[in-house]
C-alpha atoms as an extended CHARMM CRD file, in Angstrom:
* protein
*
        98  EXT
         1         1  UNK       CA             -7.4890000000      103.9650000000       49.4110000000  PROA      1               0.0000000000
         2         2  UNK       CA             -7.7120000000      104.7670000000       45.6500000000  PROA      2               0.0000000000
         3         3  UNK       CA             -6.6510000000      108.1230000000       44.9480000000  PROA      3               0.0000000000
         4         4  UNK       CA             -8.4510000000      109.9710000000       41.6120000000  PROA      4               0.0000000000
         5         5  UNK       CA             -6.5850000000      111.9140000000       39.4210000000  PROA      5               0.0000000000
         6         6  UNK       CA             -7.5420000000      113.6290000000       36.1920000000  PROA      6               0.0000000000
         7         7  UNK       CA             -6.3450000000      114.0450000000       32.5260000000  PROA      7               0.0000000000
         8         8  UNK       CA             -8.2390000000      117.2200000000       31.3270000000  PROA      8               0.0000000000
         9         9  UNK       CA             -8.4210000000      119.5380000000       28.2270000000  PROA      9               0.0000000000
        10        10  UNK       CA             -9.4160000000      123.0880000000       28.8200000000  PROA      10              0.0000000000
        11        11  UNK       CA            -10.4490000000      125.3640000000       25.3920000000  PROA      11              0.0000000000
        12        12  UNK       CA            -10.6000000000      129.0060000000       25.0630000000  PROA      12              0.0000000000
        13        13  UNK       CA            -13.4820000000      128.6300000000       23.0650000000  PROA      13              0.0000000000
        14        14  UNK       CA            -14.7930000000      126.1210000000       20.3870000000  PROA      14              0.0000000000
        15        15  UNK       CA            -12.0290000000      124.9660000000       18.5980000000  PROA      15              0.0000000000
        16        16  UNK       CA            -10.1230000000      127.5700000000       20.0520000000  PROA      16              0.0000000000
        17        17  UNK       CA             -6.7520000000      126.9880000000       21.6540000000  PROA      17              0.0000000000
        18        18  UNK       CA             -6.0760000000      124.2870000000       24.5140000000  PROA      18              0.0000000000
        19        19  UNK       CA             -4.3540000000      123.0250000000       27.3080000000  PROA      19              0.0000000000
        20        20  UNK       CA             -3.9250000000      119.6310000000       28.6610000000  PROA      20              0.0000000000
        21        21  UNK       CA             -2.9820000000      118.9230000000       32.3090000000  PROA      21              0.0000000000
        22        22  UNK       CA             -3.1280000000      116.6600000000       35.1450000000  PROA      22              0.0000000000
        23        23  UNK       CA             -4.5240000000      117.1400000000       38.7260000000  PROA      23              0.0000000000
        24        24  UNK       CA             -5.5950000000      115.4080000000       41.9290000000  PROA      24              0.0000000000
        25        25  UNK       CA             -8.0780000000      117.7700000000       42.7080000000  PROA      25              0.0000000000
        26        26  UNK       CA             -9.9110000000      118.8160000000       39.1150000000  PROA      26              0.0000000000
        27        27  UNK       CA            -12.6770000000      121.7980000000       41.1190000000  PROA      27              0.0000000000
        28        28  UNK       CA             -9.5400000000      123.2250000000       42.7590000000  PROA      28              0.0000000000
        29        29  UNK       CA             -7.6820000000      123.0130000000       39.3540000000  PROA      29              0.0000000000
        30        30  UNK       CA            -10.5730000000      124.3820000000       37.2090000000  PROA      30              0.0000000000
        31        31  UNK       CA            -10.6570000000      126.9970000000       40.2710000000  PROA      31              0.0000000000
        32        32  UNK       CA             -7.0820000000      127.9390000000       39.9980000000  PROA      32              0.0000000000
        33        33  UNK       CA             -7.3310000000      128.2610000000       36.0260000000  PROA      33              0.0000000000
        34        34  UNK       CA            -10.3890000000      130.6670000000       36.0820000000  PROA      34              0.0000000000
        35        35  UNK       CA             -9.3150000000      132.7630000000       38.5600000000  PROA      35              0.0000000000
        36        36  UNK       CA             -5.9480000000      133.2080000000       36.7720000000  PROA      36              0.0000000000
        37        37  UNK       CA             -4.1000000000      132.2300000000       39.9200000000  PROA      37              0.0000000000
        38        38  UNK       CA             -1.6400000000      130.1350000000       38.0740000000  PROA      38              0.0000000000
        39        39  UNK       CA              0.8980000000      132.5650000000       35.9330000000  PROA      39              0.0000000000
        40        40  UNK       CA              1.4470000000      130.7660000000       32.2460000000  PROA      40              0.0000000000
        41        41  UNK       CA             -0.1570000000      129.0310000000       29.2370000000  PROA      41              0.0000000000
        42        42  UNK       CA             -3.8250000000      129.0320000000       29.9840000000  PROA      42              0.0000000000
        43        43  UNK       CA             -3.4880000000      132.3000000000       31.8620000000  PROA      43              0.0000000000
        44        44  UNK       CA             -1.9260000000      134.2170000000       28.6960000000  PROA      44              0.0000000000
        45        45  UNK       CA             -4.1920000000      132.5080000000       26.3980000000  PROA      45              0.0000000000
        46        46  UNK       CA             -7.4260000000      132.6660000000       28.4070000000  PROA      46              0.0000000000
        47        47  UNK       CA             -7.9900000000      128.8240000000       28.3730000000  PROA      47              0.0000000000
        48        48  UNK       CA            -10.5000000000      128.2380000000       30.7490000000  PROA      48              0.0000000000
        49        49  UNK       CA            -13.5470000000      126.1220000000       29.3650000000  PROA      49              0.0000000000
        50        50  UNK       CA            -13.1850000000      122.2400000000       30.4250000000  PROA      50              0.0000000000
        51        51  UNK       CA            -14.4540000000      120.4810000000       27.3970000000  PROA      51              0.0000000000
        52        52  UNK       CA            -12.7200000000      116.5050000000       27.9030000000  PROA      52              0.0000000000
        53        53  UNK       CA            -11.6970000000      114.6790000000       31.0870000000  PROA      53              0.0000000000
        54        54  UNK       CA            -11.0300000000      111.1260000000       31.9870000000  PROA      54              0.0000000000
        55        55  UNK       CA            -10.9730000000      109.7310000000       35.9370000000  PROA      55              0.0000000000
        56        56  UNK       CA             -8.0190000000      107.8950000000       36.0920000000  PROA      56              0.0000000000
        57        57  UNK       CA             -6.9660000000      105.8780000000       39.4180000000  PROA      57              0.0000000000
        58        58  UNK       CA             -2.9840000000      106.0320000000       39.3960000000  PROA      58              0.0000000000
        59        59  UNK       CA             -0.7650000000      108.5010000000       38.7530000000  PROA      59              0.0000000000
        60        60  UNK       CA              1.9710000000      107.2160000000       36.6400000000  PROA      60              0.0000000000
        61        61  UNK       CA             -0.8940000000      106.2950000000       34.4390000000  PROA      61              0.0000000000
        62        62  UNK       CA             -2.6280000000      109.6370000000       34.3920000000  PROA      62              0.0000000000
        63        63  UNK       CA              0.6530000000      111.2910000000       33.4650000000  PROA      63              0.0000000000
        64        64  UNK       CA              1.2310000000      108.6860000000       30.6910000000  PROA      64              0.0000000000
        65        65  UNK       CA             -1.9380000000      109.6700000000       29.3030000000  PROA      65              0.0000000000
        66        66  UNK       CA             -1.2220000000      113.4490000000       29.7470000000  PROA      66              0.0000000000
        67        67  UNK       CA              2.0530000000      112.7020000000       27.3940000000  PROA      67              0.0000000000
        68        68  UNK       CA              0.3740000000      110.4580000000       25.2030000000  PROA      68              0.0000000000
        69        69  UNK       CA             -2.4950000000      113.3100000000       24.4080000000  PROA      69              0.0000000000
        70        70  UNK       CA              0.0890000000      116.3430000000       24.3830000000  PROA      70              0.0000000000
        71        71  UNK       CA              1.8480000000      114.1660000000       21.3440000000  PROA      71              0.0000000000
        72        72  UNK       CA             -1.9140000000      113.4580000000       19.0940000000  PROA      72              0.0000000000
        73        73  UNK       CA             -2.2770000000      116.0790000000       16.6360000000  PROA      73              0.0000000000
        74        74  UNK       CA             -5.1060000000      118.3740000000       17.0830000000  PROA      74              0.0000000000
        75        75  UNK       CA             -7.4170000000      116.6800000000       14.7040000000  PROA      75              0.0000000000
        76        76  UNK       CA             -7.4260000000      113.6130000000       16.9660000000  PROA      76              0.0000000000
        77        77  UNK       CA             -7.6190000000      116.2810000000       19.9620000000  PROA      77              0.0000000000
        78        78  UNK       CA            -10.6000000000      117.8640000000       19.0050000000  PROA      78              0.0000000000
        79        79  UNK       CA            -12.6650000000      114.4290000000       17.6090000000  PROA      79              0.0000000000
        80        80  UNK       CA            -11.9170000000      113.3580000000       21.2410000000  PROA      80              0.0000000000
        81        81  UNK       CA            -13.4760000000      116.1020000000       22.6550000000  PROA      81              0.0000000000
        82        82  UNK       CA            -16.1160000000      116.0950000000       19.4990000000  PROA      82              0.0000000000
        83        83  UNK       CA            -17.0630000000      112.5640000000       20.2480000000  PROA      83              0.0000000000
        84        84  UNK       CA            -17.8920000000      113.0520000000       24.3640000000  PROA      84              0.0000000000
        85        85  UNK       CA            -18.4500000000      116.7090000000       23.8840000000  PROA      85              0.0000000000
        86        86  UNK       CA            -20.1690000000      117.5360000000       20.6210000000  PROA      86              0.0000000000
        87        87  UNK       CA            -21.5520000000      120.9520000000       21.7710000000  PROA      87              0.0000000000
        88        88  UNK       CA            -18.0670000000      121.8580000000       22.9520000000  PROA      88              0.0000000000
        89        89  UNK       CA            -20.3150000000      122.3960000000       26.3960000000  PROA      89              0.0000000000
        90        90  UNK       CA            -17.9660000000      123.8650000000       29.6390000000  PROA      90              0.0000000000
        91        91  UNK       CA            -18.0080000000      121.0040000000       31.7970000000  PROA      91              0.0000000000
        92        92  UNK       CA            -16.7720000000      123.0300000000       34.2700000000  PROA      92              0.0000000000
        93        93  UNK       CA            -20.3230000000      124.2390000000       35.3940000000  PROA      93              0.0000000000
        94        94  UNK       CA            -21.2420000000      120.7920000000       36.5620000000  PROA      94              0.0000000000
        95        95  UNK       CA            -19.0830000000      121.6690000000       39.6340000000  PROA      95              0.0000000000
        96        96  UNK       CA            -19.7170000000      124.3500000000       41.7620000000  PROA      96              0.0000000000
        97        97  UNK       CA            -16.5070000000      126.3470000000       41.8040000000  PROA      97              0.0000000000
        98        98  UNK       CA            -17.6410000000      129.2160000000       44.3530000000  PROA      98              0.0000000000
């Protein structure tokens, strides 16, 4: 059974301040963020719009890619997100997070 995980970058607004994480369960996760359930970064900062994320299959892999994005500098962050996400759009409100 393949297991999903997800590399995604939350904004506080159009190029506005962001977070990148990792999760198993991305609804729960984008859950957990806007209800400020989790105490740190995106809590303090209000980071809640999910504007990039990529389905990746294994783990070790997913964090890899975590690393690898948390090291770009934010002009390569934000033409990522510009190139799948021009309108900055929350992707969040594809899911139903009730």
């Amino acid at each position: 059974m393949a297991n999903n995980y997800y590399v995604y970058i939350l904004a506080s607004k159009r190029n506005g301040t962001l977070y990148i994480g990792v999760t198993n369960d991305l609804e729960r996760r984008l859950y957990e963020h806007r209800n400020n359930l989790i105490e740190g970064f995106t809590n303090k900062y209000n980071v809640h719009h999910l504007v990039y994320f990529e389905d990746v299959n294994d783990i070790q892999a997913a964090l890899q890619r975590e690393k690898q994005l948390k090291r770009w500098t934010r002009k390569w962050k934000l033409e990522l997100i510009e190139k799948v996400n021009p309108e900055w759009r929350d992707l969040a409100n594809d899911f139903n997070l009730e």
